[in-house]
C-alpha positions as CSV (number, residue, x, y, z in Angstrom):
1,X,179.2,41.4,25.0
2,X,177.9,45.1,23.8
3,X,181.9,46.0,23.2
4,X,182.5,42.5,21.4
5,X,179.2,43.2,19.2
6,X,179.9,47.0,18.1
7,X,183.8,46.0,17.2
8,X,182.6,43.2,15.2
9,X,179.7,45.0,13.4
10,X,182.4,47.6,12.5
11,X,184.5,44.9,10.8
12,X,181.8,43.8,8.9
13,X,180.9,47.2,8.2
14,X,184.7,47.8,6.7
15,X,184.9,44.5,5.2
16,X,181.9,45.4,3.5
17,X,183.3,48.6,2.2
18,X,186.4,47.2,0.9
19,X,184.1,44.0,-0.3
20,X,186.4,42.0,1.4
21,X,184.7,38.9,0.8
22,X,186.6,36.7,3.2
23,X,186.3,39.7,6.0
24,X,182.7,39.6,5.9
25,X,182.4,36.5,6.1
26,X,184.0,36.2,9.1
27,X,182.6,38.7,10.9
28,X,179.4,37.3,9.9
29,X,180.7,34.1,11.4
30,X,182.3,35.9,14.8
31,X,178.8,37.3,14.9
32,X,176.9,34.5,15.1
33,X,179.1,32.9,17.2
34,X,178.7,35.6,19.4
35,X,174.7,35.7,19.2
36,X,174.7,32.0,19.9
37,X,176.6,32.7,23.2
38,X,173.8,35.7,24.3
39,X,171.1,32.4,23.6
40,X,169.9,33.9,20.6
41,X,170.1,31.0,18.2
42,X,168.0,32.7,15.2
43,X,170.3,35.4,15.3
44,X,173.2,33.0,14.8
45,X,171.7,30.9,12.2
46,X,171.3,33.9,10.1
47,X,174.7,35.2,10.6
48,X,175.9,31.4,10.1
49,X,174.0,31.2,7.4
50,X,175.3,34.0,5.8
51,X,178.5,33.3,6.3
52,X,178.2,29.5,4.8
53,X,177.0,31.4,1.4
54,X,180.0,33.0,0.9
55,X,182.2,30.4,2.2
56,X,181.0,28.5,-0.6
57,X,181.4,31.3,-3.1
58,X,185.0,31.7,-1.9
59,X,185.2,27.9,-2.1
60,X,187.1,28.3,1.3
61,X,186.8,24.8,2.3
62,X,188.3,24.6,6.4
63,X,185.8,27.8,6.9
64,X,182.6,26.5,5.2
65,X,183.2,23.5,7.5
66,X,183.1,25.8,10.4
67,X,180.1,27.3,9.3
68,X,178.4,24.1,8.9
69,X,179.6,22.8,12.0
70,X,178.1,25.7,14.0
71,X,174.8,25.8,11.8
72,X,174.6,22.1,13.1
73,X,174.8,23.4,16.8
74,X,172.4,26.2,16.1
75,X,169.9,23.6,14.5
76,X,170.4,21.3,18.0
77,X,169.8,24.3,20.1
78,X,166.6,24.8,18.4
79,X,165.6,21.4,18.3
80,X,165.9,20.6,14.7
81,X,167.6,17.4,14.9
82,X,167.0,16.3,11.6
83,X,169.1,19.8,9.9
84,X,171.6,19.5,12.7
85,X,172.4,15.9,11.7
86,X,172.7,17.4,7.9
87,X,174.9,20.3,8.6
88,X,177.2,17.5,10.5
89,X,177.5,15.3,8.3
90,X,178.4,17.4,5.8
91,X,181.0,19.2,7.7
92,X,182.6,15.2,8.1
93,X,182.2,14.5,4.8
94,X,184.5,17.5,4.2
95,X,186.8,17.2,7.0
96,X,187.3,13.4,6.1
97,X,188.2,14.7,2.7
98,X,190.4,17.3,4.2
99,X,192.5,14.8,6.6
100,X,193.0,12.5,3.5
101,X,194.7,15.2,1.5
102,X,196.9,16.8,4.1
103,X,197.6,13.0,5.3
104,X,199.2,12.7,1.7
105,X,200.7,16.6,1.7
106,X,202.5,15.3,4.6
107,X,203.8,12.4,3.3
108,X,205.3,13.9,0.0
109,X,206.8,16.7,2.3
110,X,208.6,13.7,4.0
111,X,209.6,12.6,0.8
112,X,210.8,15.5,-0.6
113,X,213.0,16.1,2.6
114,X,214.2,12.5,2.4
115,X,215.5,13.5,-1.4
116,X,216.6,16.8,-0.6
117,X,218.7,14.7,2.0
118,X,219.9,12.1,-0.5
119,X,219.6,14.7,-3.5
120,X,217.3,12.7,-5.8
121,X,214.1,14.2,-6.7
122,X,210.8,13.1,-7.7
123,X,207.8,15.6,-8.4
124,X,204.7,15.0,-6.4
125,X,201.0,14.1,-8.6
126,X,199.3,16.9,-10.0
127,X,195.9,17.5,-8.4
128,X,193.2,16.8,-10.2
């Protein structure tokens, strides 16, 4: 694990440099993962936690549910049920949100290739 750690401290280090937002917070997250793995839970909540900050600053929705997914297993491992149970409920909260919308992104795609077949269009909602 010391070869995994120093390659992914030096991504964090260049991400950091080029304040590569996304980078860091990955590594951050690869980080903790990896701390979690060694048994050293506090370490990987405060990568995880981290992380989670600028997922949300990012507004990077699929990797802020991994973060609070992971911050849910961290909070198990340390026996805090009751922040475990919040971290995973938020993280289904999202994903159910998540499922929804690419459940109806795949249904206009099949629309749009069932016009493109018959050639007559019709423009899917605007998000709002």
């Amino acid at each position: 694990c010391g070869t995994a750690r120093k390659y992914l401290e030096g991504g964090l280090a260049i991400s950091r440099k080029l304040n590569d937002k996304f980078g860091i917070a990955l590594s951050l997250s690869m980080l903790g993962d990896l701390a979690r793995l060694e048994g050293n839970s506090l370490e990987a909540r405060s990568h995880f936690e981290a992380s989670l900050v600028i997922s949300r600053q990012l507004d990077d929705k699929w990797f802020l549910t991994g973060n609070l997914n992971n911050l849910g297993f961290v909070a198990f491992d340390l026996g805090d049920h009751g922040s475990a149970s919040l971290h995973f409920t938020e993280a289904l909260a999202m994903v159910r949100v998540f499922a929804r919308s690419r459940w109806r992104e795949e249904k206009w795609n099949e629309l749009h290739n069932w016009q493109v077949q018959r050639k007559t269009f019709v423009n899917p909602p605007v998000a709002k």
